[in-house]
C-alpha positions as CSV (number, residue, x, y, z in Angstrom):
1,X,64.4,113.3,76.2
2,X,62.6,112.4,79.3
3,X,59.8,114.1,80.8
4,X,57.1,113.5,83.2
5,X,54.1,115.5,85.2
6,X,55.2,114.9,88.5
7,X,57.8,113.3,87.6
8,X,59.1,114.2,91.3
9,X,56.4,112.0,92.8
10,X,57.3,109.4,90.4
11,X,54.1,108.5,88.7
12,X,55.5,108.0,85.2
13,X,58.9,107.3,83.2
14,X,58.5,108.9,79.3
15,X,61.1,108.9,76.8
16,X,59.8,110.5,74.0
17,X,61.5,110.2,70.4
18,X,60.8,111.0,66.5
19,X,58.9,107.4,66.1
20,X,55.6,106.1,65.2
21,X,56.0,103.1,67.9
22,X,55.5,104.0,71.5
23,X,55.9,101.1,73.8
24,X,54.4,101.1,77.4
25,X,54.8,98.9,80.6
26,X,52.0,100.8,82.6
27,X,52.0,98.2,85.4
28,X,55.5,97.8,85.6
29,X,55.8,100.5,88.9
30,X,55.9,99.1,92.5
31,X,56.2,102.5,93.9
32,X,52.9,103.9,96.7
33,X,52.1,107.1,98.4
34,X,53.8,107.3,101.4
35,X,50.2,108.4,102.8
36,X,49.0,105.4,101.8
37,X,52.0,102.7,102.3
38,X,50.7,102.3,106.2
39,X,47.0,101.7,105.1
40,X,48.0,98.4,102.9
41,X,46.9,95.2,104.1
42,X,49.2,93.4,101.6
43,X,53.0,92.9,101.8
44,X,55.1,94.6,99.6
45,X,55.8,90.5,98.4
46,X,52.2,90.3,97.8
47,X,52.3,93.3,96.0
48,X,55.4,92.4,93.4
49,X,53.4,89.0,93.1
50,X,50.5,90.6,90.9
51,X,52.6,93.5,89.3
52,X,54.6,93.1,86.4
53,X,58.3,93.6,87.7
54,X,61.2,94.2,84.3
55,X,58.7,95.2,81.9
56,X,59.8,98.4,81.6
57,X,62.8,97.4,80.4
58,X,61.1,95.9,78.0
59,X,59.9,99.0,76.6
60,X,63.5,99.5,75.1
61,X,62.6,97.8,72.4
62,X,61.0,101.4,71.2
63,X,62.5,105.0,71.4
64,X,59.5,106.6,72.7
65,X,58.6,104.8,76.2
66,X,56.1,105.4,79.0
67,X,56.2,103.1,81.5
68,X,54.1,103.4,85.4
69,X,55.6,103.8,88.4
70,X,53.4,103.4,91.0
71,X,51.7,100.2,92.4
72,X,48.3,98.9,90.2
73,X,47.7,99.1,94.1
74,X,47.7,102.4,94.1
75,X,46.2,103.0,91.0
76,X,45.6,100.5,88.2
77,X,46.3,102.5,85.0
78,X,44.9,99.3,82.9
79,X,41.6,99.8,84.6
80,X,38.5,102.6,83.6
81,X,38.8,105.2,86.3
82,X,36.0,104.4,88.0
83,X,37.8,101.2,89.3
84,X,41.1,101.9,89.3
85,X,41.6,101.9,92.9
86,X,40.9,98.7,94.4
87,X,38.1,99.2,97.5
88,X,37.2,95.4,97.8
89,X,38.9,91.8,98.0
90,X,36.5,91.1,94.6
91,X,38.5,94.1,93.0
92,X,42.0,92.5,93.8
93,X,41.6,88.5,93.0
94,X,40.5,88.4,96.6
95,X,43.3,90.3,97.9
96,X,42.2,91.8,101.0
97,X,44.1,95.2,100.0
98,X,43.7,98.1,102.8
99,X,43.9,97.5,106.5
100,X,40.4,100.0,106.4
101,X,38.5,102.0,103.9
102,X,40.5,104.8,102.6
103,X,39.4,107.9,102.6
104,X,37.4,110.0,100.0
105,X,40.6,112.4,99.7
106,X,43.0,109.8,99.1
107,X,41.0,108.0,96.6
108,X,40.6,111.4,95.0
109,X,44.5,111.9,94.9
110,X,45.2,108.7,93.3
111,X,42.8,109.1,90.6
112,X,44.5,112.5,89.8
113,X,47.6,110.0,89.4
114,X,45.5,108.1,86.6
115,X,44.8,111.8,84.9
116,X,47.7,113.2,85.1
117,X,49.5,109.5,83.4
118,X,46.3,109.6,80.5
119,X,47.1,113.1,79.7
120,X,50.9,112.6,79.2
121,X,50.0,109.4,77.1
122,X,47.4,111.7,75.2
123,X,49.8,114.4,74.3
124,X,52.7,111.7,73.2
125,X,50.2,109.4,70.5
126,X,48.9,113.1,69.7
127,X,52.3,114.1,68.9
128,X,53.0,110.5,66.9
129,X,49.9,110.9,64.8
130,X,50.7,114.4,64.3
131,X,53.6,113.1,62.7
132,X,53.2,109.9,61.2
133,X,49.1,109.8,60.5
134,X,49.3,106.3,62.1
135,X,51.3,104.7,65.0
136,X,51.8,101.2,67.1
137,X,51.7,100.9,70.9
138,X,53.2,97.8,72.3
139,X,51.1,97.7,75.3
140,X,53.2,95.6,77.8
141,X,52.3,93.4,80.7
142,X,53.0,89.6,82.4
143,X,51.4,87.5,84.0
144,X,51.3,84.5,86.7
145,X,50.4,80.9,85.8
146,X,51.5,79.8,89.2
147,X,48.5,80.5,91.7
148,X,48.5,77.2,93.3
149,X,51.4,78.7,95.1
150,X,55.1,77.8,94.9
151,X,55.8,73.6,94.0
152,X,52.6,73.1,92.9
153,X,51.4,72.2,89.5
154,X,51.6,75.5,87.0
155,X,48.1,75.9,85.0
156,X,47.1,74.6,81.9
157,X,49.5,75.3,79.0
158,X,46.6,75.0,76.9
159,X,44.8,78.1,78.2
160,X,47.8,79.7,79.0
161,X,50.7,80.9,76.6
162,X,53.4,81.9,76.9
163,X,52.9,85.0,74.8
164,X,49.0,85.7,74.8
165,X,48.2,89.2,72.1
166,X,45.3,90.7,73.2
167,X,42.9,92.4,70.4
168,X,39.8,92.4,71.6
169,X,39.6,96.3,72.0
170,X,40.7,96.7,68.0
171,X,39.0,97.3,64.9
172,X,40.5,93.7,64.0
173,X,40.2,94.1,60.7
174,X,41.6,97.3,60.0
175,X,45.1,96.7,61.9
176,X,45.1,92.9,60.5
177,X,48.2,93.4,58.7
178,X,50.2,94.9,61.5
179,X,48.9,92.6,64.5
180,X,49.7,88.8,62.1
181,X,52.9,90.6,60.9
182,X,53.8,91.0,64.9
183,X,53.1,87.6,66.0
184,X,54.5,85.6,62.8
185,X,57.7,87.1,63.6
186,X,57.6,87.3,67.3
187,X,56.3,82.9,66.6
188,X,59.8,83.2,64.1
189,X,62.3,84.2,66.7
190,X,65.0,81.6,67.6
191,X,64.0,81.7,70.9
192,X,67.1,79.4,72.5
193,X,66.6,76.9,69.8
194,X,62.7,76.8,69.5
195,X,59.3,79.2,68.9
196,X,57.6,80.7,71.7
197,X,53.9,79.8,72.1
198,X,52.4,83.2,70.9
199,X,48.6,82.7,70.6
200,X,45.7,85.6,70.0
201,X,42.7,86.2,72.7
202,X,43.4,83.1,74.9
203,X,43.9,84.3,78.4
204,X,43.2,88.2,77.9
205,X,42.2,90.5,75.1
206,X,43.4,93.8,76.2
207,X,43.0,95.9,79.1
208,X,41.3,99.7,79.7
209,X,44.6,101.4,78.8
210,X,44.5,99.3,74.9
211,X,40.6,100.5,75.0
212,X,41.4,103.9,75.8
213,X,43.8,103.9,72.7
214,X,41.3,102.7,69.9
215,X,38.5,104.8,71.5
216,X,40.6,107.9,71.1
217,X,42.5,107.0,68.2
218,X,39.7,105.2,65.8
219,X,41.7,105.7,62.7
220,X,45.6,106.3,63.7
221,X,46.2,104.0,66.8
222,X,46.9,100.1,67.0
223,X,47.5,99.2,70.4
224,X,48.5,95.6,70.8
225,X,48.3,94.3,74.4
226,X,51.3,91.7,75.4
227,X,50.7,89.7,77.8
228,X,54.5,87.6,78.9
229,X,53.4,84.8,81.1
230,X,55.9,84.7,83.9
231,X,58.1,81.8,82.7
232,X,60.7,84.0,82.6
233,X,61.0,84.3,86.4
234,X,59.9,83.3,89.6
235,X,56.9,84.8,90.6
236,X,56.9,83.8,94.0
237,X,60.5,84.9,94.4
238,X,60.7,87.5,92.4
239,X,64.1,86.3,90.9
240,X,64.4,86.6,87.1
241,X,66.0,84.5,84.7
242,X,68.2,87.0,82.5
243,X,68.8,84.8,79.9
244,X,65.1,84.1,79.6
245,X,64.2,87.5,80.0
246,X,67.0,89.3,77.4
247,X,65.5,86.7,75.0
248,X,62.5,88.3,75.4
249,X,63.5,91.7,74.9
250,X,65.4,90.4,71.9
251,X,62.4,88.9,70.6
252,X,60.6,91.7,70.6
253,X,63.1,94.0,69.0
254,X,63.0,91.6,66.3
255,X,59.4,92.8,65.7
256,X,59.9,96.2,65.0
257,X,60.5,96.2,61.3
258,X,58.2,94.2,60.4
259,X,55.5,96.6,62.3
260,X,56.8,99.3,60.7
261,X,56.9,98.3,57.4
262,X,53.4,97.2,57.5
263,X,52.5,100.5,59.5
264,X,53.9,102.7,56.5
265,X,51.5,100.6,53.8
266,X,48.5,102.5,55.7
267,X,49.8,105.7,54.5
268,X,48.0,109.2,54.9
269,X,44.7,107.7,54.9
């Protein structure tokens, strides 16, 4: 079934099943306001460059899906509210974003973008814990390793991944079982004849949208944030490698029950 507040406006994509595992590309959307689009400073190039094009296709992997369609430059869903729309260059990796300050009104409407997304991913984990007492949000993003600018020298391997799993907003402890149980089988995968580089808290360790998920599900929610460095694709092009990139999906897929099975040890604690 698919739903969506203002799902005219194309804010949000949800598919909503009968599943304890929700999986979400929240900054997946390149779409703005057309009272906006003339304000940006940035090309819509520029733009695609720090989103995460084809992760929501990722978000196949589970039955229940919600996945952003509008711009982070619009509104940055992995963000707290209070700086989810970008106002300075030190806000946007020293994008220069808007052509001139945008106006109190328009700010205003863009937030209401944010609530209106937070209450639709409210009401689905509500309906998942409802159900199953616990559930398991893939929290899906990518990210560049290529800022030196197209030719140059990619960045350090070493601090960069090619999977980084963010759980710095978790109760580590508690959703143990579930997060190892992820990455040893995402690190088992036959992934074209070797292992992707899956490492914990090396690059990030979650986002606002993870935080939002423990702090509002303490007991019930594990939200693992996935962070796919853009090997996958060009990220100056914006040209995908599909073989790469089905790989991925089939990795993660491969995941599922595993998480599952360690999801249904917790019970109706």
């Amino acid at each position: 079934m698919i739903t969506g507040e203002n799902v005219e406006d194309k804010i949000y994509l949800v598919e909503e099943a009968d599943t304890p595992l929700i999986a979400a590309a929240i900054h997946h959307g390149h779409g703005v306001r057309e009272e906006i689009a003339g304000r940006l400073a940035l090309t819509e190039d520029e733009r695609l460059r720090e989103e995460d094009p084809f992760t929501g296709e990722w978000t196949t992997t589970a039955q229940t899906r919600l996945v952003g369609l509008r711009s982070r430059f619009e509104v940055d869903l992995n963000r707290p509210r209070e700086k989810a729309v970008y106002l300075a260059p030190e806000d946007a990796w020293g994008l220069k974003v808007w052509k001139e300050t945008l106006p109190p009104e328009m700010i205003e409407r863009s937030l209401a973008e944010y609530d209106a997304f937070y209450r639709e991913a409210e009401r689905i984990l509500r309906n998942a814990e409802r159900r199953y007492t616990h559930f398991v949000v893939f929290d899906l993003h990518s990210y560049n390793h290529l800022r030196g600018g197209p030719g140059q020298p990619a960045a350090n391997p070493t601090l960069n991944p090619e999977v980084n799993i963010g759980t710095g907003t978790m109760a580590r402890e508690r959703w143990a079982p579930v997060v190892e149980r992820f990455m040893a089988d995402l690190r088992a995968f036959d992934f074209a004849g070797r292992n992707l580089d899956v490492r914990e808290n090396v690059k990030f360790k979650g986002g606002n949208f993870s935080r939002w998920v423990h702090e509002t599900f303490p007991r019930s929610g594990c939200a693992i944030a996935i962070e796919f460095k853009k090997f996958f694709m060009n990220e100056w092009t914006g040209d995908v490698d599909r073989d790469a990139f089905d790989s991925i999906k089939k990795a993660l897929r491969a995941t599922v029950p595993g998480v599952l099975e360690e999801l249904k040890k917790f019970g109706s604690e």
